[in-house]
MIZAKE-924654 format. One line per 2 residues: number of its first residue (from 1); their letters; for each residue z, y, x negated of C-alpha. Coordinates in steps of 0.02 Angstrom, whole numbers. Layout:
<mitis>
NUM	a	Z/Y/X  ...
</mitis>
This chain:
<mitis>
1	xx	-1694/333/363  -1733/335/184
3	xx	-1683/488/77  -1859/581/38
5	xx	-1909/718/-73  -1904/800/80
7	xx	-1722/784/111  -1673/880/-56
9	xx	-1799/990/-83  -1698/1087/-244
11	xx	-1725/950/-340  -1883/905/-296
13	xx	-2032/1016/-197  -1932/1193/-243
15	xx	-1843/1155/-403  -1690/1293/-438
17	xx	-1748/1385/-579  -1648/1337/-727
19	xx	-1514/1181/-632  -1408/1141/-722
21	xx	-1305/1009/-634  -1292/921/-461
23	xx	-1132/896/-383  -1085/776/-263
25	xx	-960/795/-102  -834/659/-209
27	xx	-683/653/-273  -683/515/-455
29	xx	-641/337/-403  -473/324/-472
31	xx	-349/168/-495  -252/137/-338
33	xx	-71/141/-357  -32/31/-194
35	xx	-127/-124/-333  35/-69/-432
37	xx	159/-78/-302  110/-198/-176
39	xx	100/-386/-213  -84/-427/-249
41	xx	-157/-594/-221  -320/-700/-210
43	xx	-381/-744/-62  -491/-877/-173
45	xx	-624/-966/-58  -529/-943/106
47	xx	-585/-874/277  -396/-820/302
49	xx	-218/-883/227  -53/-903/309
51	xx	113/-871/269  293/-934/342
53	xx	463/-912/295  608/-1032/311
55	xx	807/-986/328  915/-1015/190
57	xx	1062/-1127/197  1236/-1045/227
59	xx	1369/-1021/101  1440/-1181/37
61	xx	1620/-1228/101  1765/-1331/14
63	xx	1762/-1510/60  1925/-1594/68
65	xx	1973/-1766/-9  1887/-1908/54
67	xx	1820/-1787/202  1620/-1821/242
69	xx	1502/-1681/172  1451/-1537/301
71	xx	1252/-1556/329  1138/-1398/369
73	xx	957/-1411/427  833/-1293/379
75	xx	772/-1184/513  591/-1105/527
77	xx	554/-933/505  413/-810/553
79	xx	238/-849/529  83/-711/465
81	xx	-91/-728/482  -215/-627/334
83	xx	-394/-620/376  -502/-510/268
85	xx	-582/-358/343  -762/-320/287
87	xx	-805/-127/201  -990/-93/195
89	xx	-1076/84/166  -1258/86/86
91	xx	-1399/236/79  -1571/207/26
93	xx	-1709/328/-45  -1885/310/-60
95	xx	-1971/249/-209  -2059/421/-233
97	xx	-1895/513/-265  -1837/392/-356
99	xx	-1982/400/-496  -1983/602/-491
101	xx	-1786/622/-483  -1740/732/-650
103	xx	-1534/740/-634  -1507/543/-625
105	xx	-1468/582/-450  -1479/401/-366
107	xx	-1354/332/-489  -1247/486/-455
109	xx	-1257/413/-273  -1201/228/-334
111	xx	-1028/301/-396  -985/416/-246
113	xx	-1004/260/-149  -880/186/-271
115	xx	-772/337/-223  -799/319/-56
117	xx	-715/121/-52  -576/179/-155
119	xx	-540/322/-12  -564/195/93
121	xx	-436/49/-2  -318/207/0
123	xx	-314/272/176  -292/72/231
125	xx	-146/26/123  -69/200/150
127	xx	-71/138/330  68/13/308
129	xx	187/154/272  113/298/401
131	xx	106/150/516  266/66/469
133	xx	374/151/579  292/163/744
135	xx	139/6/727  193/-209/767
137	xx	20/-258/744  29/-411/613
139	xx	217/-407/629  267/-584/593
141	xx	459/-555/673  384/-435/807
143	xx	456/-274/782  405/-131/653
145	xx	407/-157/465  538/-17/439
147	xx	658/-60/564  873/-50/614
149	xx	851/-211/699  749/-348/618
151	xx	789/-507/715  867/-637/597
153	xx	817/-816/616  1000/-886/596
155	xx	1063/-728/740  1088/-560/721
157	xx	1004/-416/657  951/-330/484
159	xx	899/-160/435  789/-86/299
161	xx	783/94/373  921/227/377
163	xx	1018/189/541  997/396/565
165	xx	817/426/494  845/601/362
167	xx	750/685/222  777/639/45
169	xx	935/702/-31  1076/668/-102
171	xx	1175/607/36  1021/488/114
173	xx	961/415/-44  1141/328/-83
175	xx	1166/259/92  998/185/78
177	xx	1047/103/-88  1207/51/9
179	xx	1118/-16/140  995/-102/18
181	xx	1131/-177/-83  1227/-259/97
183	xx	1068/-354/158  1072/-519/201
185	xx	957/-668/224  937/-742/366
187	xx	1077/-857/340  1192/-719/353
189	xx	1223/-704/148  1186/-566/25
191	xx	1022/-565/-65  1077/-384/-186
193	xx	877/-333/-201  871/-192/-305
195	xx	732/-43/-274  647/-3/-433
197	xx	521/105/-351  536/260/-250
199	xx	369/304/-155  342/467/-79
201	xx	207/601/-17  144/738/-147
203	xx	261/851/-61  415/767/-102
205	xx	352/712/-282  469/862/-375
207	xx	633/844/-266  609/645/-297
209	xx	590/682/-494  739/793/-501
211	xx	857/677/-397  803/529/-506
213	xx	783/595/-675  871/728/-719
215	xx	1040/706/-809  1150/786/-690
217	xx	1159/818/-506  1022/916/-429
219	xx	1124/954/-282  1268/1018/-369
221	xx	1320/1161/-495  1474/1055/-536
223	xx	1410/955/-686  1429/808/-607
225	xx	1326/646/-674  1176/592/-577
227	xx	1215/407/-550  1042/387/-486
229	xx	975/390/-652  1054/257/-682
231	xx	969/133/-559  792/169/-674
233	xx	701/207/-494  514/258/-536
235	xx	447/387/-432  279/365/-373
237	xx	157/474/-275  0/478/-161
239	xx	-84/597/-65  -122/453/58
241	xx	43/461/139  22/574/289
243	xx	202/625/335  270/742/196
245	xx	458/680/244  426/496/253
247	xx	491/423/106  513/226/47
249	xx	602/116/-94  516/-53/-142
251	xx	568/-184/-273  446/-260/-382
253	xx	289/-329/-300  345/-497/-376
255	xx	515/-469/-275  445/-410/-94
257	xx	315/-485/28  228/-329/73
259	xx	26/-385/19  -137/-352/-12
261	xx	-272/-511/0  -424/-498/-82
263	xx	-583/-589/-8  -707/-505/-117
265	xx	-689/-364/-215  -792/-205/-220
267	xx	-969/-250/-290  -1140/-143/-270
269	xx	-1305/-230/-217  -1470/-181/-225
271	xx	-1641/-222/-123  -1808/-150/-99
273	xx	-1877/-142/76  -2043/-193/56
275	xx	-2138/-83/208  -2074/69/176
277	xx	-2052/63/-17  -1888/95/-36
279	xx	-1734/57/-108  -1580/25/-30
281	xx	-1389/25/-123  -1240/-37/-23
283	xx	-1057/-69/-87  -967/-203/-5
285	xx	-797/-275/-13  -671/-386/100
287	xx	-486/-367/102  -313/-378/210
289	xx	-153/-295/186  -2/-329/303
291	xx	184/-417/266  260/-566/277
293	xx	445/-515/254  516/-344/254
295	xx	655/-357/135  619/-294/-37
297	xx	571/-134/45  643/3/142
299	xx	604/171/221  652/323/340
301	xx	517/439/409  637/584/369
303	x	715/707/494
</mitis>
């Protein structure tokens, strides 16, 4: 149903004396920090894209004299499937309300659906890290992206959570960088990826800045250094992630395999519906986020 005059009578049939603004149940559509963080690509012309991995050769041994070279094959890896989702929302008010609207109400409208997609972008890549402990759907090796056993495609396991999931501190935040700086491919050799980014809830957002930035230990009166500041971790934030204990280092988005795919990005269209003179506003946009490989990130659900 179109919206009438009807609908909102203030503005129209019963003007308030004296308005002086209208406000709208939105919050400002704001840049998305997962576009910063996560690897962003193209989806181009596509109805979905694929992505593999293949194992690394082994470390390289010492050939004696006149002995015949050792010969490795390459092995394949784990496969991942992105096929765009579609995000539609639209309203529509009648042509009457649109020619006696005084507050530029309808194109008010336009931008809260803008806010509304950008919640919506949010909440959905947010969802790889609320979801990342607990959710296998899209999981190319099978298990959960933050996980103590990823299965490794030469044998063995991998980790890129804490083996004893804890709250930031101190004490948690160097055995994850230990942990971090022993992974392996899956060959079995060291890859040394190095966070630069540590991404937490709003509630953690001060303890993380303290740990990280300030010049000596937070956790200690005994003027010792903080080495963290040294690694040049940058703390990022967003209301989006739901547990207020979770908390996650990534590398670069260059660096880790943890995407977003965009189909089509966020556009508005217009129409009029000719029987009922009308006109109707939608925002549409088509997108996938999921992984492909889970190292160049890490992350504990806290305590």
């Amino acid at each position: 149903m179109p919206t009438l005059r009807t609908t909102l009578p203030d503005l129209y049939l019963a003007r308030l004396a004296f308005l002086e603004d209208v406000l709208f149940d939105a919050m400002p559509i704001e840049s998305s920090p997962f576009q910063r963080i996560l690897k962003v690509r193209d989806m181009g012309n596509k109805p979905f894209v694929r992505t593999t991995t293949v194992a690394s050769f082994g470390s390289v041994p010492i050939k004696a004299e006149g002995a015949a070279v050792e010969y490795e094959d390459m092995a394949a890896g784990y496969d991942a499937t992105f096929q765009a989702d579609t995000y539609e929302l639209a309203f529509r008010v009648s042509k009457e309300a649109l020619d006696d609207e005084q507050e530029e109400v309808v194109s008010d409208a336009a931008r809260a659906l803008g806010s509304s997609m950008s919640y919506s972008f949010n909440v959905d890549c947010a969802n790889l890290f609320n979801d990342g402990f607990t959710s296998t759907t899209g999981a190319p090796d099978g298990v959960v992206l933050f996980s103590t056993a990823h299965p490794l495609i030469g044998g063995g396991t991998e980790q890129n959570a804490l083996t004893t999931a804890a709250d930031l501190s101190t004490a948690s935040l160097r055995t994850a960088l230990n942990d971090v700086a022993d992974t392996v491919n899956d060959s079995g050799l060291l890859i040394h990826w190095r966070p630069k980014i540590l991404l937490v809830p709003v509630e953690l957002k001060w303890l993380a800045m303290e740990m990280v930035g300030s010049t000596l230990r937070s956790d200690t009166a005994d003027n010792a250094i903080n080495a963290f500041k040294e690694d040049g971790l940058t703390i990022v934030s967003s209301p989006y992630l739901t547990d207020p204990d979770a908390w996650f280092l990534l590398d670069e988005p260059s660096n880790h395999n943890v995407r977003i795919y965009w189909r089509e990005k966020p556009n508005v269209l217009h129409d009029w519906d000719f029987e009922t003179s009308s006109m109707k506003e939608k925002i549409r946009a088509r997108w996938k986020r999921g992984w492909s490989e889970f190292r160049g990130v890490y992350g504990t659900p806290g305590a």
